[in-house]
Backbone as CSV, one residue per row, in Angstrom:
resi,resn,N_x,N_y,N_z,CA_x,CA_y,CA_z,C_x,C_y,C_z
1,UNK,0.849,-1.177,0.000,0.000,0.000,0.000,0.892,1.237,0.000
2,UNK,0.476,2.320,-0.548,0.723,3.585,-0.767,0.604,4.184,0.645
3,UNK,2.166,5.277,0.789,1.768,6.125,1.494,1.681,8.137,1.244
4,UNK,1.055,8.477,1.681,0.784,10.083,1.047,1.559,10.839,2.030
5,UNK,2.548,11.894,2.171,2.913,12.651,2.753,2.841,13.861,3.198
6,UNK,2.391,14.630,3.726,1.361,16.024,4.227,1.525,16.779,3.291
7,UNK,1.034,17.466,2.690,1.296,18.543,1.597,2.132,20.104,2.210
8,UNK,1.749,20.280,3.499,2.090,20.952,4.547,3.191,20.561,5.105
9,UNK,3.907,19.144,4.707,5.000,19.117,5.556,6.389,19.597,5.267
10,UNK,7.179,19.915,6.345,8.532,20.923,5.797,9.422,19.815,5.709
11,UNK,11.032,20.709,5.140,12.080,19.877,4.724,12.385,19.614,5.491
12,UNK,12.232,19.275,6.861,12.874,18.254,8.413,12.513,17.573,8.064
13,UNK,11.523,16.777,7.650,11.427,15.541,7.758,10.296,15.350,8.555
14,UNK,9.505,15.938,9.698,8.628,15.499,10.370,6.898,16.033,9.558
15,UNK,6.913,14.900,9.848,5.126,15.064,8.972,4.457,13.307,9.364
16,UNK,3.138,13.769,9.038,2.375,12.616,8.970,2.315,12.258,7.811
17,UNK,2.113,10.915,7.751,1.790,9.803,6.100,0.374,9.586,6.074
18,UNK,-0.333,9.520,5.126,-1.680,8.595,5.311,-1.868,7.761,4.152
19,UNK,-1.900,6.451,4.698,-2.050,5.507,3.707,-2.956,5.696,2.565
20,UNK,-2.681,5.379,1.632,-3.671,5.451,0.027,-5.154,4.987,0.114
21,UNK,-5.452,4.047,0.775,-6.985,3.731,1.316,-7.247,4.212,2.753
22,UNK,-6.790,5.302,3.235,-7.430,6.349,3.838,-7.413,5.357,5.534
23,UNK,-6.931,4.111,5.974,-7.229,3.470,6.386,-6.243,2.814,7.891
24,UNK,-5.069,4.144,7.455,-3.686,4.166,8.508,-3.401,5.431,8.236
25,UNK,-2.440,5.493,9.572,-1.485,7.333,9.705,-0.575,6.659,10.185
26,UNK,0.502,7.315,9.918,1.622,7.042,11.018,2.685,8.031,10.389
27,UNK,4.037,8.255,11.175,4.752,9.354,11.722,6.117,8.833,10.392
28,UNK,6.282,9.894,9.724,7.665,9.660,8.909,8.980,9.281,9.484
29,UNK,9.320,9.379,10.627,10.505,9.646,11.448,10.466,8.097,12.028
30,UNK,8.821,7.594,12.305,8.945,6.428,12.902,7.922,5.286,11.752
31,UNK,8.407,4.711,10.858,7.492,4.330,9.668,7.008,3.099,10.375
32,UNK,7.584,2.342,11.265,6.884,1.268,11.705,5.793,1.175,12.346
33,UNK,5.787,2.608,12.400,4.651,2.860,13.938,3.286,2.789,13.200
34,UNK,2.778,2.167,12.605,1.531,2.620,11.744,-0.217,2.496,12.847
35,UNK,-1.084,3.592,13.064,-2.078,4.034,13.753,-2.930,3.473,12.855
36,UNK,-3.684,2.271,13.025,-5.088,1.777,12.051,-6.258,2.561,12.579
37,UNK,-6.787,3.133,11.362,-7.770,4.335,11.664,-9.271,3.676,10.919
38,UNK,-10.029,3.430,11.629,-11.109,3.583,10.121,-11.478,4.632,9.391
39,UNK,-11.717,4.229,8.100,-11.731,5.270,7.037,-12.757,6.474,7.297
40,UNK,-13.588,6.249,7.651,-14.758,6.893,7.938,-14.003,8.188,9.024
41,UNK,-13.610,7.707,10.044,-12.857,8.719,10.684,-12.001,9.577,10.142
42,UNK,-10.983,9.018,9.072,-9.992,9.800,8.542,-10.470,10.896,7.424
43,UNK,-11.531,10.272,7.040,-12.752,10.910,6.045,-13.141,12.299,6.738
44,UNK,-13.330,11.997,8.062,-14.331,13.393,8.896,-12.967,14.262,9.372
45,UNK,-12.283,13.601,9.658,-10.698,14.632,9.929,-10.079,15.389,9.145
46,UNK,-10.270,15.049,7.529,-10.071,15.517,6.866,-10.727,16.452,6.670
47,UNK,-11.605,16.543,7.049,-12.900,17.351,6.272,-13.147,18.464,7.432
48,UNK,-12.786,17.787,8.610,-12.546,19.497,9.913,-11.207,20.010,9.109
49,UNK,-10.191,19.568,8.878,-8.942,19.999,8.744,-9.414,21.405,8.210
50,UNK,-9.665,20.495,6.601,-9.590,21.562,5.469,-10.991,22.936,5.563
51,UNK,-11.407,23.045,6.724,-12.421,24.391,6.882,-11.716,25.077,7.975
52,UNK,-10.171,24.367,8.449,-9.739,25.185,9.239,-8.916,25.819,8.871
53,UNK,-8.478,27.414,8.656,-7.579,28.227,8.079,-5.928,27.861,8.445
């Protein structure tokens, strides 16, 4: 599986990933660490994110 990298994230290196089926997060710095999310959640997080300035 695919991972996506924050569009927001800077050249350190620290950012979040989110898997391609919307369905994990986890931390660039620590790739093993993967957070199983259901999609539905990552769906509504997304969706506060992007109405927040």
């Amino acid at each position: 599986m695919s991972w996506r990298k924050s569009s927001r994230s800077g050249p350190t290196g620290n950012c979040v990933e989110l898997r391609g089926d919307l369905a994990a997060i986890r931390d660039s710095k620590s790739p093993q660490a993967i957070l199983p999310v259901p999609e539905v959640a990552t769906r509504k997080l997304l969706g506060f994110l992007r109405v927040r300035p």
